[in-house]
C-alpha positions in Angstrom: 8.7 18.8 4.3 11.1 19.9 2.0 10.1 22.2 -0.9 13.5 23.5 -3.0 15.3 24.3 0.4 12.8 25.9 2.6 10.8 23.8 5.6 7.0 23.5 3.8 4.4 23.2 7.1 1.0 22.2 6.5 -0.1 20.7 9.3 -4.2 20.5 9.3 -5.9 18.2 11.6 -9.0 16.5 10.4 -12.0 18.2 12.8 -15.0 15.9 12.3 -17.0 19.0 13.1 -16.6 19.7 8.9 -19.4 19.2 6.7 -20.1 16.0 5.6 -20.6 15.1 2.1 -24.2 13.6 1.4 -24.1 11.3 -1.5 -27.3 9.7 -1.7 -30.8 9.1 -0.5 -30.9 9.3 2.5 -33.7 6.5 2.7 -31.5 3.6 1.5 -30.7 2.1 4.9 -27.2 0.6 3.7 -26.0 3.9 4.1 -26.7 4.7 7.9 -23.9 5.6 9.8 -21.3 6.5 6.5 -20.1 9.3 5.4 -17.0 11.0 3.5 -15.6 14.7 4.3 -14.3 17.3 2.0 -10.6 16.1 0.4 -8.4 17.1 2.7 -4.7 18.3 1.7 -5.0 15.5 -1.2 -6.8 12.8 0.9 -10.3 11.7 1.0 -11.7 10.0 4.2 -14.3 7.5 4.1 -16.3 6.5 7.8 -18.0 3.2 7.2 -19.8 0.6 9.8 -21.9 -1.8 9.6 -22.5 -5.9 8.4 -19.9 -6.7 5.4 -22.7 -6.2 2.7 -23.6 -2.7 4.0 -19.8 -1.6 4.1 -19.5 -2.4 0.4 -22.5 -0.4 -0.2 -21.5 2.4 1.1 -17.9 1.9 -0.4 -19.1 2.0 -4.0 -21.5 4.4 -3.4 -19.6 7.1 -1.6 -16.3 6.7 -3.7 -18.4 6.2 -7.1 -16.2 8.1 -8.9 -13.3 7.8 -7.3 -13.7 4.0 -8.2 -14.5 4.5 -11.7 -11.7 6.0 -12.5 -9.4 3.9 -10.3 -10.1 0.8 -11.8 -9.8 2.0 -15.5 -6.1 2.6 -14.3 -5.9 -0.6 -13.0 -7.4 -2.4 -16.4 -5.2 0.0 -18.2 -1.7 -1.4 -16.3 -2.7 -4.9 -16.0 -3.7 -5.2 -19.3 -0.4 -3.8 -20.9 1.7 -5.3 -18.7 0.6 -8.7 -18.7 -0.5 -8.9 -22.3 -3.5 -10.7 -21.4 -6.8 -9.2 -21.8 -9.3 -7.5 -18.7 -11.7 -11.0 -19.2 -8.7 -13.1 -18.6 -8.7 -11.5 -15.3 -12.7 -11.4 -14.7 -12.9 -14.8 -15.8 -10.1 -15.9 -12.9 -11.5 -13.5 -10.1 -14.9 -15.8 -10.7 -13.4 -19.4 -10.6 -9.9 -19.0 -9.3 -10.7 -16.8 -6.3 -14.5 -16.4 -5.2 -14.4 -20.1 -4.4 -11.1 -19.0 -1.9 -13.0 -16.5 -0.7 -14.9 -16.4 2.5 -18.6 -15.4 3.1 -18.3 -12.1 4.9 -16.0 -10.5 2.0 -17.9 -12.1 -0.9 -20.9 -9.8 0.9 -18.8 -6.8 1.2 -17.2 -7.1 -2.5 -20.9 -7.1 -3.8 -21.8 -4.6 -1.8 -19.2 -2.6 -3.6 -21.0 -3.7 -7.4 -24.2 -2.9 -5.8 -22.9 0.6 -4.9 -21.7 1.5 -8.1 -24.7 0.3 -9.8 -26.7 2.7 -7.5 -24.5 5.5 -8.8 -24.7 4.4 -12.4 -20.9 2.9 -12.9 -21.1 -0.3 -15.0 -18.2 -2.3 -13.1 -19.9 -5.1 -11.8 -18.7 -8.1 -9.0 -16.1 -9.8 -11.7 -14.7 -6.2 -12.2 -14.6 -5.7 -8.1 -13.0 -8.9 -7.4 -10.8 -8.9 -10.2 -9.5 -5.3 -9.5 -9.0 -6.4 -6.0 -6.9 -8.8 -6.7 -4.7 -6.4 -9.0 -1.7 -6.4 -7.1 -1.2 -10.3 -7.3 -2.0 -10.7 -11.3 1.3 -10.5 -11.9 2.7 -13.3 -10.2 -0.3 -15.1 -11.0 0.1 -14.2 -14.8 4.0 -15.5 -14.6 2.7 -18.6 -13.1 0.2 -19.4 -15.8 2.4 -18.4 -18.5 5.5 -20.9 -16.8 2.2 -23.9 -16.7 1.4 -23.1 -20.3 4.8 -23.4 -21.4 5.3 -20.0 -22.3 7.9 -17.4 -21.7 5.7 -14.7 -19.6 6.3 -11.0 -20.8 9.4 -8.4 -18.8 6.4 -6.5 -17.2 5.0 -9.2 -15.8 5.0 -10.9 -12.1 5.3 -9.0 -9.0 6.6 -5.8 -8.9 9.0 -4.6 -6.1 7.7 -0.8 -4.4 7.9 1.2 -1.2 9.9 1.2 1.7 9.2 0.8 5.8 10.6 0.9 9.2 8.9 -0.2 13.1 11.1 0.8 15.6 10.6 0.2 19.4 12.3 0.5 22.8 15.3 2.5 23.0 15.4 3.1 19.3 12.3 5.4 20.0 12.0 8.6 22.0 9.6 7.7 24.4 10.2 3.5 23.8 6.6 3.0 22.4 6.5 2.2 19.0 7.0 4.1 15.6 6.2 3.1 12.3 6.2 4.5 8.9 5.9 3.6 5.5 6.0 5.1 1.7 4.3 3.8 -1.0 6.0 3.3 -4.4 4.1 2.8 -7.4 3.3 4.1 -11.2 2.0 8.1 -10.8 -0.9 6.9 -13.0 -2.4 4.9 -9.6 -0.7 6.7 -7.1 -2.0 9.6 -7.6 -5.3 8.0 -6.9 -4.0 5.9 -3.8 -5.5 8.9 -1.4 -8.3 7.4 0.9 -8.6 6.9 4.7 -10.7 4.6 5.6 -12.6 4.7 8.9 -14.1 0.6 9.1 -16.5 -0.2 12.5 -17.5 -3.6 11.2 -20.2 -5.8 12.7 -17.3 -8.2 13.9 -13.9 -7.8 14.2 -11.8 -4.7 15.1 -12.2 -1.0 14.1 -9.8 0.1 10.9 -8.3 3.3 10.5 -6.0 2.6 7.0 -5.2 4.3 3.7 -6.2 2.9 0.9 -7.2 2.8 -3.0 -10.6 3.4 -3.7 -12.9 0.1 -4.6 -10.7 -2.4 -2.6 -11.4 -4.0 0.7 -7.7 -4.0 1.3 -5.4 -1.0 2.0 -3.3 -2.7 -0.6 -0.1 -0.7 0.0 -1.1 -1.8 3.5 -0.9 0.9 6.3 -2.9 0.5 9.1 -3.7 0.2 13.1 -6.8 -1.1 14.6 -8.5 -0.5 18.0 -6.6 -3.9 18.9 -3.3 -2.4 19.5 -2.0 -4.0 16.2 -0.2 -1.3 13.8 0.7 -3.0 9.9 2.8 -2.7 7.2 4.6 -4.3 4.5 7.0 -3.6 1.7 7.3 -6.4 -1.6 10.0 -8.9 -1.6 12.0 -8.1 -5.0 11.9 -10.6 -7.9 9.4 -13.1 -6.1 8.6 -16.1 -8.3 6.0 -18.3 -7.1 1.8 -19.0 -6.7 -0.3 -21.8 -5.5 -3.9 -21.4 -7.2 -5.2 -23.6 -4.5 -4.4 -20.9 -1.7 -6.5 -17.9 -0.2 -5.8 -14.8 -2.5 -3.8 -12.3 -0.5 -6.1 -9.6 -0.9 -8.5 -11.3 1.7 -6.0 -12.7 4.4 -4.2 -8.8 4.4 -7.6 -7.5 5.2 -8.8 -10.2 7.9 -5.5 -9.9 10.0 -6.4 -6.2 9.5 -9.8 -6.8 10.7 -9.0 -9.6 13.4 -5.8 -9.2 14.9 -5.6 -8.9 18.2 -1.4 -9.9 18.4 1.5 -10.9 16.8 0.6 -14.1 16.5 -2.9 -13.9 15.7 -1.2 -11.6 12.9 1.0 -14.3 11.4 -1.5 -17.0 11.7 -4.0 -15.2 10.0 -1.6 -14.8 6.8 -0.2 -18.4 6.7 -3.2 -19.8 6.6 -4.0 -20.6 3.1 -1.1 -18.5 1.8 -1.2 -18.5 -2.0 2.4 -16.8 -2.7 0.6 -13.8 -4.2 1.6 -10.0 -3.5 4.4 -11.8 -1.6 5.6 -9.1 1.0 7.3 -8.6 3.9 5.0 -7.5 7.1 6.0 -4.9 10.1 4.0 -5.7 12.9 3.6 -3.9 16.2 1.4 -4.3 19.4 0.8 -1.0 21.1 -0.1 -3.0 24.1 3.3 -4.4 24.5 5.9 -3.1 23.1 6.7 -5.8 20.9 7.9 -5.8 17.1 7.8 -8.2 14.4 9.1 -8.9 10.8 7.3 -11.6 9.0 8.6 -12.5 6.0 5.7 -14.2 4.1 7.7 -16.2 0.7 5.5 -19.1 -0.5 8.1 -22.0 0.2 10.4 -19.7 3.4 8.0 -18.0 6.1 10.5 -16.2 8.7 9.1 -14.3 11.7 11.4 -12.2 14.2 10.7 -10.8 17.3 12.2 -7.5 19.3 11.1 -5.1 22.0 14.2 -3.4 21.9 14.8 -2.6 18.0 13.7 -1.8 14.6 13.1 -3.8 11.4 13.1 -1.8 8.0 11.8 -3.0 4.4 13.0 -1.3 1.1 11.9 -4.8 -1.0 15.1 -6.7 -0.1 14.5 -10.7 1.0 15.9 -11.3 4.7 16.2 -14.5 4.5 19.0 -15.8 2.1 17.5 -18.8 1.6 13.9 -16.9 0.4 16.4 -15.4 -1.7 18.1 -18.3 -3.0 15.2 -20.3 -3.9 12.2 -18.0 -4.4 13.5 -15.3 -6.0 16.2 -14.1 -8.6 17.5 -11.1 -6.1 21.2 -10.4 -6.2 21.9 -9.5 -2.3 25.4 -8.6 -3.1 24.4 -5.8 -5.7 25.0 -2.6 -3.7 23.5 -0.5 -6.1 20.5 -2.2 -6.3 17.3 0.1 -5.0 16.4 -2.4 -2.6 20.1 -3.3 -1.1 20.9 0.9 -1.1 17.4 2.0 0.6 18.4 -0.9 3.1 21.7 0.3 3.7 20.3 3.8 4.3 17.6 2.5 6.7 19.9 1.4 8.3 22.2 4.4 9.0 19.0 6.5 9.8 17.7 3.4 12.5 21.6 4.0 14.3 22.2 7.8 13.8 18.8 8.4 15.2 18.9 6.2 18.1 16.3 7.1 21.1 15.6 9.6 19.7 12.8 8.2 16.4 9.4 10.0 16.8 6.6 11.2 14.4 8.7 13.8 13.2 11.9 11.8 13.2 9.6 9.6 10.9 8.4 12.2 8.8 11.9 13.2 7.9 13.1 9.7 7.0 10.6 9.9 4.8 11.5 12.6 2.7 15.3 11.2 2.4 17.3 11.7 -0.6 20.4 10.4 0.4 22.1 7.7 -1.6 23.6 5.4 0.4 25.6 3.6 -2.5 26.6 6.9 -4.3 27.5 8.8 -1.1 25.4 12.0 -2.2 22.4 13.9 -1.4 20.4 12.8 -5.1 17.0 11.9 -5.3 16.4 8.8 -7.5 15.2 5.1 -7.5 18.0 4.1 -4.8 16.5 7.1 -2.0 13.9 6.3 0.7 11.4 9.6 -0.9 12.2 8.0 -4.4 12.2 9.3 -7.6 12.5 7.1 -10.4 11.3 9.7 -13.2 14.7 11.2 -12.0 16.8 8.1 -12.7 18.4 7.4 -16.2 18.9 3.8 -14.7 15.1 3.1 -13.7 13.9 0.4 -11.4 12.8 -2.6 -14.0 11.2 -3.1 -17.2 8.2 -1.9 -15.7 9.8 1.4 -14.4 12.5 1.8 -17.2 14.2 5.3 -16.6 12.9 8.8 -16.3 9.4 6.2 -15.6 6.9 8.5 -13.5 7.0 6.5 -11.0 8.5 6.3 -7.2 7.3 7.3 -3.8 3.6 8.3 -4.4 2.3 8.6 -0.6 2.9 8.3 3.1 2.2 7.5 6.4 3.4 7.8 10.2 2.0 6.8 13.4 3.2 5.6 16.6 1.6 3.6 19.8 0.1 7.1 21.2 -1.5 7.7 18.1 -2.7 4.4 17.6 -4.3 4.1 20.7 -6.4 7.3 20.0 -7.0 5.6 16.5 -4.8 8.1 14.9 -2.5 8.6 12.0 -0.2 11.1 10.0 -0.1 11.2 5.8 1.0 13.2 3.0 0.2 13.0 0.0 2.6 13.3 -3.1 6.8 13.0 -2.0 7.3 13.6 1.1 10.5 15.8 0.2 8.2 18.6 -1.3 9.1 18.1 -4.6 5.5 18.4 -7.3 5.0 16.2 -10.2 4.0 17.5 -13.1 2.9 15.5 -15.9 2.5 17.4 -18.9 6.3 18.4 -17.7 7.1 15.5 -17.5 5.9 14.0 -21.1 7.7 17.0 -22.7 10.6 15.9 -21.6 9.9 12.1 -22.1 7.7 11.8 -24.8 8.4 8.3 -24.8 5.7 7.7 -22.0 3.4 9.6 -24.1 1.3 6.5 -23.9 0.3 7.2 -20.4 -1.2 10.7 -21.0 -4.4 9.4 -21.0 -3.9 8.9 -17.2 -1.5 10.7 -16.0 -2.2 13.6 -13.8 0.3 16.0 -11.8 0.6 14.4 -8.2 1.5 17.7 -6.1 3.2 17.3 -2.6 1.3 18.2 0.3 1.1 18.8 3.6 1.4 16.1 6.9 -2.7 15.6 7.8 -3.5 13.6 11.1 -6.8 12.2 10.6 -8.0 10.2 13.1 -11.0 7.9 14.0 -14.2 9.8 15.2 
């Protein structure tokens, strides 16, 4: 990484010969099997096993805290974004989605409330579900502002972040498969978004994934399982569009995580009973072949395209121009748009680098500050490591400029790795570059209103952790 001109190494791999937190008592049988280590250069990791209602338990127990805090950040943003109150919300996680929502994650989900009740933290399964489903409130709040005839606020519906690439064949070094991904979000959650989880459910396939604490999903969605199958996704921009009668996305993301075995058992898995929510565009790889895959998941336009000899890259831009036309508001043709500049810089990277994209290759792309649209080395909203508390343009109403907000997190990994269960992440930008709030408010006192959760997100070094 990058740190104000000078290469920062921190390379530390995750030994599982460190000492194990203990949590609990130890007689509670839920908890056989889990465990969390020591934080880690900014990352916690989390080993769960068992049937779904003994993974939740040890979920909310082990990550009490971590949980706590991470849903009052999510009550906090939904809230003041969508101008609707947290039992709006509760009230629609219980008779919108629990009826959507199959028997093995209703068991896991409560086995989360039943963890935090252990450890004394008053959320209980309306609060889990609900902040599970955080990251599709926001289209769902549009929608039911549209059906009641009202205009739905600027800070609602489905907010555009992070940027991707899968790469295979001669694109690569060795022509196995890379695959990276950064998250982009408010520095009020991102700072939090810093777990691995370790999954060996009772059925299904082994998990290694990052994730944000209380939430059955990785959410930003990172992840490889002892299938082969390696996952992830960046947000189509300015999506419009939610069917109350579908599965909420939360629970299809985490069952192709879980069940995958291929490409198509990948796409299937997230068609079926797709409710438009936390639309997204999905990488896809299989370590076993080779093989690539875009999926483009819209509510009305599903595309999926195929390569073992290519890349696919996502920076929140809709591939298909019809998605685009009908589903969403997007202007393709704006070149200075964040999405259409971090795809035109993907793009550069994916041909300058050509047989020769590895884990380091990744690592670099990304920590990128190049501006494709301005022509200059500038980090801001339109870079791959992004910076939007940088930009006097911003991002949207939600991220207006100088918003702390951008490229929170990151992963790498590739088909060796995966099939050793194994992953690279950093904390922070990528780049090097430290956050620091209190800096930050001085400067921009009018986001004083998020002081209350706003910490300093530092950058840190490349971890591997790995499965045990």
């Amino acid at each position: 990484m990058r740190d104000n001109g000078r290469v920062r190494t921190a390379t530390v791999v995750v030994a599982f010969g460190l000492t194990l937190l203990s949590c609990g008592p130890k007689s509670d049988p839920r908890l056989k099997g889990a465990y969390r280590l020591a934080p880690q250069n900014g990352w916690t990791f989390v080993h769960l096993e068992g049937a779904p209602a003994e993974i939740g338990f040890q979920h909310g127990y082990l990550l009490a805290p971590e949980i706590e805090e991470g849903y009052r950040v999510i009550i906090f943003e939904t809230t003041r974004d969508t101008k609707k109150d947290w039992q709006f919300f509760r009230e629609a996680a219980e008779k919108l989605h629990w009826p959507r929502i199959e028997e093995d994650y209703r068991q896991e989900l409560s086995g989360i409330a039943e963890g935090l009740k252990a450890r004394g933290v008053k959320f209980d399964l309306w609060d889990v579900v609900a902040a599970n489903a955080w990251l599709e409130w926001g289209g769902y709040s549009k929608y039911y502002d549209e059906q009641q005839g009202r205009t739905a606020p600027s800070t609602a519906g489905q907010k555009e972040s992070c940027s991707a690439f899968i790469a295979t064949g001669s694109y690569t070094a060795d022509g196995g498969i890379v695959m990276g991904h950064n998250a982009w979000t408010s520095y009020m959650d991102g700072a939090r978004w810093t777990v691995i989880f370790d999954i060996v459910p009772a059925r299904g396939h082994r998990i290694l994934m990052d994730g944000y604490p209380g939430l059955i999903h990785s959410a930003d969605d990172f992840g490889i399982n002892a299938a082969g199958i390696l996952i992830t996704e960046t947000t189509i921009s300015n999506f419009s569009g939610y069917d109350p009668a579908g599965i909420p996305e939360f629970v299809r993301a985490r069952k192709a995580m879980q069940y995958s075995a291929s490409i198509e058992d990948f796409a299937r898995i997230m068609r079926e009973g797709n409710n438009g929510g936390y639309a997204n565009n999905w990488l896809v790889g299989d370590r076993k072949t080779g093989e690539i895959a875009d999926l483009e998941l819209g509510l009305k336009n599903v595309t999926l395209l195929r390569s073992r000899d290519g890349y696919f890259v996502g920076s929140n831009f809709p591939v298909s121009e019809k998605l685009a036309r009908e589903e969403t508001d997007f202007d393709l043709k704006d070149a200075g748009h964040s999405a259409n500049a971090r795809h035109a810089r993907w793009k550069q990277l994916m041909e300058e680098f050509k047989g020769k994209i590895d884990v380091r290759a990744a690592q670099r792309f990304l920590a990128d500050h190049y501006d494709a649209f301005a022509g200059e080395e500038a980090p801001s909203e339109r870079t791959i490591c992004g910076h939007i508390e940088l930009s006097p343009r911003g991002l949207a109403p939600w991220q207006p400029p100088f918003a702390p907000a951008g490229a929170v997190q990151n992963k790498v990994t590739d088909s060796s790795l995966a099939a050793r269960m194994a992953l690279w992440a950093a904390a922070g930008h990528a780049c090097g570059r430290d956050f620091r709030a209190a800096e930050h408010l001085a400067q921009h006192p009018e986001f004083d209103w998020q002081k209350d959760y706003l910490r300093d997100m530092p950058a840190l070094g490349w971890t591997e952790f790995r499965a045990r």
